[in-house]
N, CA, C and O of each residue as an XYZ file, in Angstrom:
592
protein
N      -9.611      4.862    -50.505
C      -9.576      3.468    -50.105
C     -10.529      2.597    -50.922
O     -10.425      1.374    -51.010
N     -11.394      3.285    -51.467
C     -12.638      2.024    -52.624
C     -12.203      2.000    -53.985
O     -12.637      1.221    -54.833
N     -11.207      3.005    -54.195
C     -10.844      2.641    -55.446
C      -9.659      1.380    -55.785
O      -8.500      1.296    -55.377
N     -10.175      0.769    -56.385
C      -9.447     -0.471    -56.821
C      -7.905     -0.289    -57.060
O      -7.823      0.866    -57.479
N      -6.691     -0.799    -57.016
C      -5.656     -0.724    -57.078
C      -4.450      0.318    -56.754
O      -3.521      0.731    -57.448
N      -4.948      0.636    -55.073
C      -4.749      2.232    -54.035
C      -3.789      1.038    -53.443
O      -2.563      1.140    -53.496
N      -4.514     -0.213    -52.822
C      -3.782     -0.485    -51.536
C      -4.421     -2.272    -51.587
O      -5.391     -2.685    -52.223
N      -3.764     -2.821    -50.954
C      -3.604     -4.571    -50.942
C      -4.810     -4.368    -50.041
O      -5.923     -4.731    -50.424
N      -4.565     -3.617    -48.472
C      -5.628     -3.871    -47.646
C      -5.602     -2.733    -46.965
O      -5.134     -1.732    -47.508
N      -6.121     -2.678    -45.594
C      -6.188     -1.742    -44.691
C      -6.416     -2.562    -43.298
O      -6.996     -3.609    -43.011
N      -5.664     -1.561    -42.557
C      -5.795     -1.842    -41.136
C      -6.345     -0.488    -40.359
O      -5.937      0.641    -40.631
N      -7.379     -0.792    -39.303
C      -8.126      0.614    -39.140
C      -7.686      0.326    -37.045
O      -8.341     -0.549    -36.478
N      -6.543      1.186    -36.146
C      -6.227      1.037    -34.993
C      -7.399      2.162    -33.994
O      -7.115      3.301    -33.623
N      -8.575      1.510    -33.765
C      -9.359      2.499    -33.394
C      -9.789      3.831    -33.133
O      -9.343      4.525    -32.220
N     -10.787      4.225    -34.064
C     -11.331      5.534    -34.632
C     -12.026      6.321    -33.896
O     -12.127      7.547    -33.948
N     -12.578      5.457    -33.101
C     -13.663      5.409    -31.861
C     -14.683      5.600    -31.960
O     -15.359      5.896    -30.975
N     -15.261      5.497    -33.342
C     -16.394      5.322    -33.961
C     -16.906      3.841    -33.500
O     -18.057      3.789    -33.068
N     -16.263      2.821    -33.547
C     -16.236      1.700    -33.028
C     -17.252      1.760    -32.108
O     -18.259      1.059    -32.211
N     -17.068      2.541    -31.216
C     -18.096      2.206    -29.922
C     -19.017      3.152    -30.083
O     -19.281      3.618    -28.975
N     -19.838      3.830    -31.207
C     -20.774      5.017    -31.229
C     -21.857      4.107    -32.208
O     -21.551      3.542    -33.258
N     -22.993      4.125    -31.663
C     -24.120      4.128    -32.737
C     -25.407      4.914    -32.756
O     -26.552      4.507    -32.954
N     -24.921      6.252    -32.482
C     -25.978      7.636    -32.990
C     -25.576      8.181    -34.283
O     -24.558      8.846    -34.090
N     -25.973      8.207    -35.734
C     -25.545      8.377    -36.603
C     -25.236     10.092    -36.283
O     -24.095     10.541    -36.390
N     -25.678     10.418    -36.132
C     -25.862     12.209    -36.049
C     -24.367     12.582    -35.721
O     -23.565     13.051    -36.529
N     -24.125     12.282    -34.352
C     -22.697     12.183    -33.649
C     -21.531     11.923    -34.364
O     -20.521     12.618    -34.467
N     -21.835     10.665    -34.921
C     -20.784     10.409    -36.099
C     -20.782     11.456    -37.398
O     -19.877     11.443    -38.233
N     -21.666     12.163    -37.440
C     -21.785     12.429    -38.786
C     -20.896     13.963    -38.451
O     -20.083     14.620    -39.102
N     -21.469     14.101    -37.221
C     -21.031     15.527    -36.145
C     -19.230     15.549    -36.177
O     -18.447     16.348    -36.691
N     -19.019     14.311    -35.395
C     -17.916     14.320    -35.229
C     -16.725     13.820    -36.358
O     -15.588     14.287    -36.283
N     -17.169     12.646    -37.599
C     -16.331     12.284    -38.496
C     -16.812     12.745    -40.072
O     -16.947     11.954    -41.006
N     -16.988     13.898    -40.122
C     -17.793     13.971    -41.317
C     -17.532     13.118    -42.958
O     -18.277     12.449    -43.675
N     -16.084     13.557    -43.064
C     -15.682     12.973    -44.239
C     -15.896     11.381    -44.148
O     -16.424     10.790    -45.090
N     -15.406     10.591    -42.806
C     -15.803      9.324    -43.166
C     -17.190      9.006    -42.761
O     -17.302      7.781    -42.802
N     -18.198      9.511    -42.423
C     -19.849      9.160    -42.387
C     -19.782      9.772    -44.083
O     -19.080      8.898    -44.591
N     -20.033     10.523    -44.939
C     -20.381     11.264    -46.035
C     -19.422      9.758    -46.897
O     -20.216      9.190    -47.647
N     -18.184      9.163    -46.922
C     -17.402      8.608    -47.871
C     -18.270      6.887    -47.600
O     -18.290      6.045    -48.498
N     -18.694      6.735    -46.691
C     -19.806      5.589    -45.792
C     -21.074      4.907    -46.376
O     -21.454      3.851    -46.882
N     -21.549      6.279    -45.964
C     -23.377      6.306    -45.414
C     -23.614      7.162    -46.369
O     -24.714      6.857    -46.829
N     -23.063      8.336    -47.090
C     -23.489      9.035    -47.901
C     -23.078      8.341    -50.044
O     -23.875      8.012    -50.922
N     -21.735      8.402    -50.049
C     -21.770      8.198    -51.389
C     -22.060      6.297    -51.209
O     -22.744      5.702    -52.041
N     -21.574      5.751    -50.307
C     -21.879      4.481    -50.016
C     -20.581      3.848    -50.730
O     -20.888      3.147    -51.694
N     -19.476      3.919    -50.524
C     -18.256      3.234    -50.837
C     -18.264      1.700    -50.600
O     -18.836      1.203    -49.630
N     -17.837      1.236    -51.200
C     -17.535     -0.165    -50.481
C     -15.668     -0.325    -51.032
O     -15.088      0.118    -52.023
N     -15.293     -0.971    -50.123
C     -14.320     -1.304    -49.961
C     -13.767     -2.652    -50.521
O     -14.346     -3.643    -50.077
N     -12.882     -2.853    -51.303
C     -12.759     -4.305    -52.133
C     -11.498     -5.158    -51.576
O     -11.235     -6.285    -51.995
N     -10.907     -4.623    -50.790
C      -9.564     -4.796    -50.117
C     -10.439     -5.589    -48.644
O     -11.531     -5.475    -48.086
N      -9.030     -6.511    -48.468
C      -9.270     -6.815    -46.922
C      -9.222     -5.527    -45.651
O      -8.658     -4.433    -45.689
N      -9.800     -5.969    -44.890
C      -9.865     -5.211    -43.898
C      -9.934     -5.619    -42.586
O     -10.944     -6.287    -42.371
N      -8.954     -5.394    -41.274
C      -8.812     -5.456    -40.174
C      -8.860     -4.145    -39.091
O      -7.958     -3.307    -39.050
N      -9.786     -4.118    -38.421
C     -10.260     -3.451    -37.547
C     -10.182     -3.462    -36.203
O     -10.825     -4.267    -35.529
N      -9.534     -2.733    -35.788
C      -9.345     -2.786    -33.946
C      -9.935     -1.745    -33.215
O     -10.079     -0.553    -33.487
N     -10.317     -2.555    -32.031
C     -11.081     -1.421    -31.089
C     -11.167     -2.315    -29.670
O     -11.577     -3.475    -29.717
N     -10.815     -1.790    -28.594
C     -10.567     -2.779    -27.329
C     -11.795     -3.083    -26.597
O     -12.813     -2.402    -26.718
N     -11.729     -3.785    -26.074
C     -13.110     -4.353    -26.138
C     -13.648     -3.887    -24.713
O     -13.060     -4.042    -23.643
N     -14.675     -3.387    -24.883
C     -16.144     -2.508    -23.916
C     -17.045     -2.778    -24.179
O     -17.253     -3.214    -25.311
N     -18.050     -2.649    -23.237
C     -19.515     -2.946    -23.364
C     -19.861     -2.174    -24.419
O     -20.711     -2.637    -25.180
N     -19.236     -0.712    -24.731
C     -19.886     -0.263    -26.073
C     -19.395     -0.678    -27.344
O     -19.920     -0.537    -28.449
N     -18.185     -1.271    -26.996
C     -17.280     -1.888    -28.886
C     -18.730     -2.562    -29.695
O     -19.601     -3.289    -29.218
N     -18.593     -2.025    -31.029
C     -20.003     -2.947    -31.581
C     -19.554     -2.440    -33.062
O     -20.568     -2.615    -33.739
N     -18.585     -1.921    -33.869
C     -18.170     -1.967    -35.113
C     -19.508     -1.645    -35.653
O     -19.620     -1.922    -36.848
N     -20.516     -1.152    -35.109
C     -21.580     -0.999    -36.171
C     -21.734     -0.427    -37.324
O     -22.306     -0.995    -38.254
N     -21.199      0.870    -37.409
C     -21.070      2.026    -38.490
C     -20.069      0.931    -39.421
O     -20.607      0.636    -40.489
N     -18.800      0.325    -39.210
C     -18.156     -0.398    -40.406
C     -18.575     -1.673    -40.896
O     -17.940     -2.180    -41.821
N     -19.929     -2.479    -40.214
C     -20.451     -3.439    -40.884
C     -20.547     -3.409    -42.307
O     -20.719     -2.261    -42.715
N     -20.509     -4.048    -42.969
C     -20.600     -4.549    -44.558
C     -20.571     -3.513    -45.155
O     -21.543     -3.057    -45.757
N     -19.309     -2.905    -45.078
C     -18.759     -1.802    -46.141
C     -17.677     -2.564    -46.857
O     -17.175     -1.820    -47.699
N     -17.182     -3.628    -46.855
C     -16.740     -4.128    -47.267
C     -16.626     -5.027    -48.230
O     -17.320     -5.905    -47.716
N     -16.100     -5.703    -49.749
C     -16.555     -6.785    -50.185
C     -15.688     -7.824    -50.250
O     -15.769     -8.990    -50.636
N     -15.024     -7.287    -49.885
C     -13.410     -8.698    -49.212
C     -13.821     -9.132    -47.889
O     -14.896     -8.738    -47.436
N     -12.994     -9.979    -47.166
C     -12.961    -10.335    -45.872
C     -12.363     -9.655    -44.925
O     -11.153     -9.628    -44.698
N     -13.734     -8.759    -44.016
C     -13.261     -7.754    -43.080
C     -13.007     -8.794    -41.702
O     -13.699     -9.778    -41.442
N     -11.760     -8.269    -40.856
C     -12.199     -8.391    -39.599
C     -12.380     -7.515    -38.085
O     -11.975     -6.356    -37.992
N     -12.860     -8.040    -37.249
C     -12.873     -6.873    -36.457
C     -12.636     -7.687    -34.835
O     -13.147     -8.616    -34.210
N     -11.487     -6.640    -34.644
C     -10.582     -7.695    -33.730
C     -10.719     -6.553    -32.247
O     -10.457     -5.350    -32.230
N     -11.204     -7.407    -31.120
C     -11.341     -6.454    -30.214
C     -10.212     -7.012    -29.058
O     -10.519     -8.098    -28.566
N      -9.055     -6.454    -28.611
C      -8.480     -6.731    -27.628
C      -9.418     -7.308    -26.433
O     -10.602     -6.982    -26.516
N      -8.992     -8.233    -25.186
C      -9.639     -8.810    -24.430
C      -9.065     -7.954    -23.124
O      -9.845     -7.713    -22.203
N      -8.099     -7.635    -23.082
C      -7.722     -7.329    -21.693
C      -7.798     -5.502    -21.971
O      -8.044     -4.953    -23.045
N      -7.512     -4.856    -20.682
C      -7.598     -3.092    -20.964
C      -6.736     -2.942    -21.747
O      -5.661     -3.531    -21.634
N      -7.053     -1.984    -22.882
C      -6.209     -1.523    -23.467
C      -6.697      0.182    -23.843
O      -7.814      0.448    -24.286
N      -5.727      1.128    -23.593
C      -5.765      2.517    -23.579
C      -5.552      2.964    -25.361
O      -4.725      2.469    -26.127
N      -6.434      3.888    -25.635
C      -6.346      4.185    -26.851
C      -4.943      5.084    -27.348
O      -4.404      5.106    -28.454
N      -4.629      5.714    -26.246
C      -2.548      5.981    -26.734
C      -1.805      4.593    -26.951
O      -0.790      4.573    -27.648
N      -2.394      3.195    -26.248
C      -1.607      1.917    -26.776
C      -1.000      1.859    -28.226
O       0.050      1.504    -28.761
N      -2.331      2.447    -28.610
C      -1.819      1.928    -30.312
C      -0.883      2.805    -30.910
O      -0.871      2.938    -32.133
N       0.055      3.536    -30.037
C       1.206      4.172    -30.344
C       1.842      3.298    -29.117
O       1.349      2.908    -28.058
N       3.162      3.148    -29.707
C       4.377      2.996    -28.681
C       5.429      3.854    -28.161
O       6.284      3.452    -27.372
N       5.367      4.900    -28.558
C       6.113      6.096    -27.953
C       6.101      6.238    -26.639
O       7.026      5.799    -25.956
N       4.699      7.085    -25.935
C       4.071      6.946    -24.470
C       4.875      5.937    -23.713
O       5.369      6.118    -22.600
N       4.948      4.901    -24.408
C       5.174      3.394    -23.151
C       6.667      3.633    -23.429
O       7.189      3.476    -22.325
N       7.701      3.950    -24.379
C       9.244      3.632    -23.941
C       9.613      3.934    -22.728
O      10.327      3.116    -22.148
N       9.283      4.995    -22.137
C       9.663      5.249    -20.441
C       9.913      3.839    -19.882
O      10.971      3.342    -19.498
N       8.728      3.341    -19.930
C       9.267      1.865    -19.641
C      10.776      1.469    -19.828
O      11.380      0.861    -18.945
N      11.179      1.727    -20.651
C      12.383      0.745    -20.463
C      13.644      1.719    -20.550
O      14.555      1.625    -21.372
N      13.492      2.862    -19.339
C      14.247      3.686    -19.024
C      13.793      3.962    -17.549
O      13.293      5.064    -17.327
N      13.917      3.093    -16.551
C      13.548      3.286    -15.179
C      14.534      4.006    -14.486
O      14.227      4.916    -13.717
N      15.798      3.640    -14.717
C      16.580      4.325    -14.355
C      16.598      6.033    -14.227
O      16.489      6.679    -13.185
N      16.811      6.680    -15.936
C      16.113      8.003    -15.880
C      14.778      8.360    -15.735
O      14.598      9.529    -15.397
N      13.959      7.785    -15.873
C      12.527      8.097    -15.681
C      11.521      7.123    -14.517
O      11.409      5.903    -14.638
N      10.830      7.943    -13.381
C      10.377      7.147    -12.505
C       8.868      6.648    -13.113
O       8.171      7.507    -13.653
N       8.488      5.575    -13.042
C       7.633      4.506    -13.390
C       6.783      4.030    -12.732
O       6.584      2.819    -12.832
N       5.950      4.871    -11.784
C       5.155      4.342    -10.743
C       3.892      3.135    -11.375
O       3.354      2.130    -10.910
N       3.818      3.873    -12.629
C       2.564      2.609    -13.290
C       3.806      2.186    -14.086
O       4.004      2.882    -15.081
N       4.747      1.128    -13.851
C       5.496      0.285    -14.832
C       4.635     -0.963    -15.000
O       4.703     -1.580    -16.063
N       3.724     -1.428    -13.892
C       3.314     -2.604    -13.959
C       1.941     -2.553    -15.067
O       1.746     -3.616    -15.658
N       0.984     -1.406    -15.389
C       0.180     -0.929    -16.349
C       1.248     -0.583    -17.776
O       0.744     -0.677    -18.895
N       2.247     -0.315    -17.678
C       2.714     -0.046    -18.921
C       3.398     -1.432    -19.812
O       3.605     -1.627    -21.009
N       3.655     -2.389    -18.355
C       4.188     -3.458    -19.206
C       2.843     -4.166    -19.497
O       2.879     -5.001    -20.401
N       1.828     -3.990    -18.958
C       0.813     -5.068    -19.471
C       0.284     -4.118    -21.117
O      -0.158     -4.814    -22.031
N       0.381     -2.713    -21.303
C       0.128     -2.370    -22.462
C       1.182     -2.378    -23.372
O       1.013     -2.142    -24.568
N       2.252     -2.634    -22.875
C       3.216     -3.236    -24.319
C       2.731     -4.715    -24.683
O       2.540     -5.073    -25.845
N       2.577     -5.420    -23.727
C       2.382     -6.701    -24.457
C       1.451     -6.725    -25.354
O       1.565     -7.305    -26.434
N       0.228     -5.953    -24.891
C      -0.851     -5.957    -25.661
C      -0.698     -5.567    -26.842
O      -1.225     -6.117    -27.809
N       0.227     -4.323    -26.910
C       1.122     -3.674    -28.075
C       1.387     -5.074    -29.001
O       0.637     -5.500    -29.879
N       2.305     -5.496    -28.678
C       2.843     -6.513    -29.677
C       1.963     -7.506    -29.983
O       2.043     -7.901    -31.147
N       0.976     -8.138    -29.148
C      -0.330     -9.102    -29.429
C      -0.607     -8.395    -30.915
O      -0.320     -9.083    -31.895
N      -1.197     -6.944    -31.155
C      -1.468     -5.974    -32.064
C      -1.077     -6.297    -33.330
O      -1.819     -6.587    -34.268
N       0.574     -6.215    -33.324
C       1.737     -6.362    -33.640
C       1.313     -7.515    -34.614
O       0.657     -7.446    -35.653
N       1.805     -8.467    -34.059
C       1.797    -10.111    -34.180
C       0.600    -10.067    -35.224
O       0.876    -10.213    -36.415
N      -0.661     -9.879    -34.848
C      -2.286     -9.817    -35.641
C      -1.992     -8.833    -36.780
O      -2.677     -9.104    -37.767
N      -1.306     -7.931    -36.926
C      -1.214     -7.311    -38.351
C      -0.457     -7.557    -38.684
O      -0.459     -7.154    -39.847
N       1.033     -8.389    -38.340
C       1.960     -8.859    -39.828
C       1.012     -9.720    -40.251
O       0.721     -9.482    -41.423
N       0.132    -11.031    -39.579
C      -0.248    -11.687    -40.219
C      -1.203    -11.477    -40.473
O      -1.481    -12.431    -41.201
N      -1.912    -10.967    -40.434
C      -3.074    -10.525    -41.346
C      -2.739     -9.656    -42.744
O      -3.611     -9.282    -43.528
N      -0.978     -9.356    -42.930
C      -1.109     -8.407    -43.909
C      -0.136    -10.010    -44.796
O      -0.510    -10.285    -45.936
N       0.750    -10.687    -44.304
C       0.987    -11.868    -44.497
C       0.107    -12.559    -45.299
O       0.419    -12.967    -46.418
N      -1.079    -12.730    -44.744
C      -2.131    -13.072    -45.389
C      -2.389    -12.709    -46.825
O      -2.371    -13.452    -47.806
N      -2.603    -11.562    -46.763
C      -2.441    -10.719    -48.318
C      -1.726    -11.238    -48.964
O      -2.222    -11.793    -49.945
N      -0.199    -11.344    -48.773
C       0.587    -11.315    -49.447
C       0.654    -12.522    -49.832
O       0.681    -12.682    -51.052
N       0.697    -13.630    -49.039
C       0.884    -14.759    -49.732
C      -0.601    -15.368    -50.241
O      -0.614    -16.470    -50.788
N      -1.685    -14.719    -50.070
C      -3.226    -14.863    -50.668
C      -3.249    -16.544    -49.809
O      -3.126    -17.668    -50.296
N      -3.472    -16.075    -48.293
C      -3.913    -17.539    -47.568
C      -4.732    -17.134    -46.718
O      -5.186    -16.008    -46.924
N      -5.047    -17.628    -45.905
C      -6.121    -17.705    -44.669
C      -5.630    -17.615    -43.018
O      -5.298    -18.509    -42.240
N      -5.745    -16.020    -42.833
C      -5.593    -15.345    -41.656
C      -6.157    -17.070    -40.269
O      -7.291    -17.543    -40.341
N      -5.220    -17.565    -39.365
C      -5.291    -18.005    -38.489
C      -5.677    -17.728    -37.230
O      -4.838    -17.523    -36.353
N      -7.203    -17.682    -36.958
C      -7.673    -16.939    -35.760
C      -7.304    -17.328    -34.720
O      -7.019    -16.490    -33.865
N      -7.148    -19.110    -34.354
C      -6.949    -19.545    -33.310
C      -5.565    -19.042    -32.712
O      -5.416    -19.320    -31.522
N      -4.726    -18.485    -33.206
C      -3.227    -17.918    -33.165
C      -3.411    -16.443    -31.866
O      -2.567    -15.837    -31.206
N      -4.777    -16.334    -31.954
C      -5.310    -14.509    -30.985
C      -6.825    -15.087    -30.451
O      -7.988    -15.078    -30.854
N      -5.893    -15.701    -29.033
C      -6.987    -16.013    -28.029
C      -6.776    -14.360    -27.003
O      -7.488    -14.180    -26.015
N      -6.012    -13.596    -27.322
C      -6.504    -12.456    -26.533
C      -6.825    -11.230    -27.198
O      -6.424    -10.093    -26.950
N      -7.890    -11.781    -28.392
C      -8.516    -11.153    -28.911
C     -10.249    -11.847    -29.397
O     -10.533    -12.995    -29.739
N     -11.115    -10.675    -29.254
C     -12.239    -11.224    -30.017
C     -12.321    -10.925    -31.238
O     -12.361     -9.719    -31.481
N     -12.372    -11.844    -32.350
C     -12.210    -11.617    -33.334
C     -13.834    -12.144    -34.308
O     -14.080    -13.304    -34.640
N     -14.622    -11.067    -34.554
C     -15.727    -11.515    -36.340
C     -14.826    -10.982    -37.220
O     -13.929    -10.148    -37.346
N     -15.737    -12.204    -38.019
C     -15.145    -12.503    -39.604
C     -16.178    -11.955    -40.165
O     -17.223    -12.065    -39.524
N     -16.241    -11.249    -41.425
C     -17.279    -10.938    -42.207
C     -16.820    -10.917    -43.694
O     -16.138     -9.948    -44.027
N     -17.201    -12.175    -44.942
C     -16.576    -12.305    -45.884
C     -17.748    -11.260    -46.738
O     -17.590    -11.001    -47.930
């Protein structure tokens, strides 16, 4: 990912590093990306968008200014379950008939959130493409830093 002309950008759907700031742990649990990080010290020249749902522990610390493009780091506002960022899990949803749905009313609030997701990475990759300026006010159900 730091080498120049791999990829336009990156989108990172929570690692769960996001909410950890004991380096050890990380280093324990993600080795290759603490060592590609914190060790050779990569920086990243591509845009970058970052998700992680937002908790008292969300704090993006470990991916602060690894970057030298314009990172962002976008934290969902409402619950969101870390299987969200797949949509497989949730099709049951829209098979009530064969499949009983006792949490349908939790699964439809994590599709929407799904597509909120959705919506924030065409245009953020949009962005890229047409080389313009990602529209934050567009994701009020998201918290979103900018870091150029």
């Amino acid at each position: 990912m730091h080498e120049e002309d791999l990829a336009d950008g990156f989108i990172s759907m929570e690692t769960t590093i996001e909410f950890k700031t004991d380096l050890t742990e990380i280093q324990e649990k993600w080795p290759y990306v603490y060592d590609a990080i914190k060790i050779k010290k990569n920086k990243f020249t591509i845009p970058l968008l970052l998700f992680a749902a937002k908790e008292k522990e969300t704090n993006f610390n470990f991916f602060r200014s690894v970057g030298t493009a314009k990172t962002f780091y976008a934290s969902y506002l409402k619950p969101f379950t870390h299987n969200s960022y797949t949509s497989f899990y949730m099709s049951r949803y829209f098979s009530p008939k064969e499949v009983e749905n006792p949490d349908s009313e939790v699964l439809l609030s994590q599709i929407k959130g799904y597509s909120e997701h959705l919506n924030l990475m065409f245009d953020f990759l949009e962005t890229i493409r047409t080389n313009t300026e990602l529209n934050m006010e567009n994701y009020d159900a998201f918290q979103i830093e900018q870091e150029d």
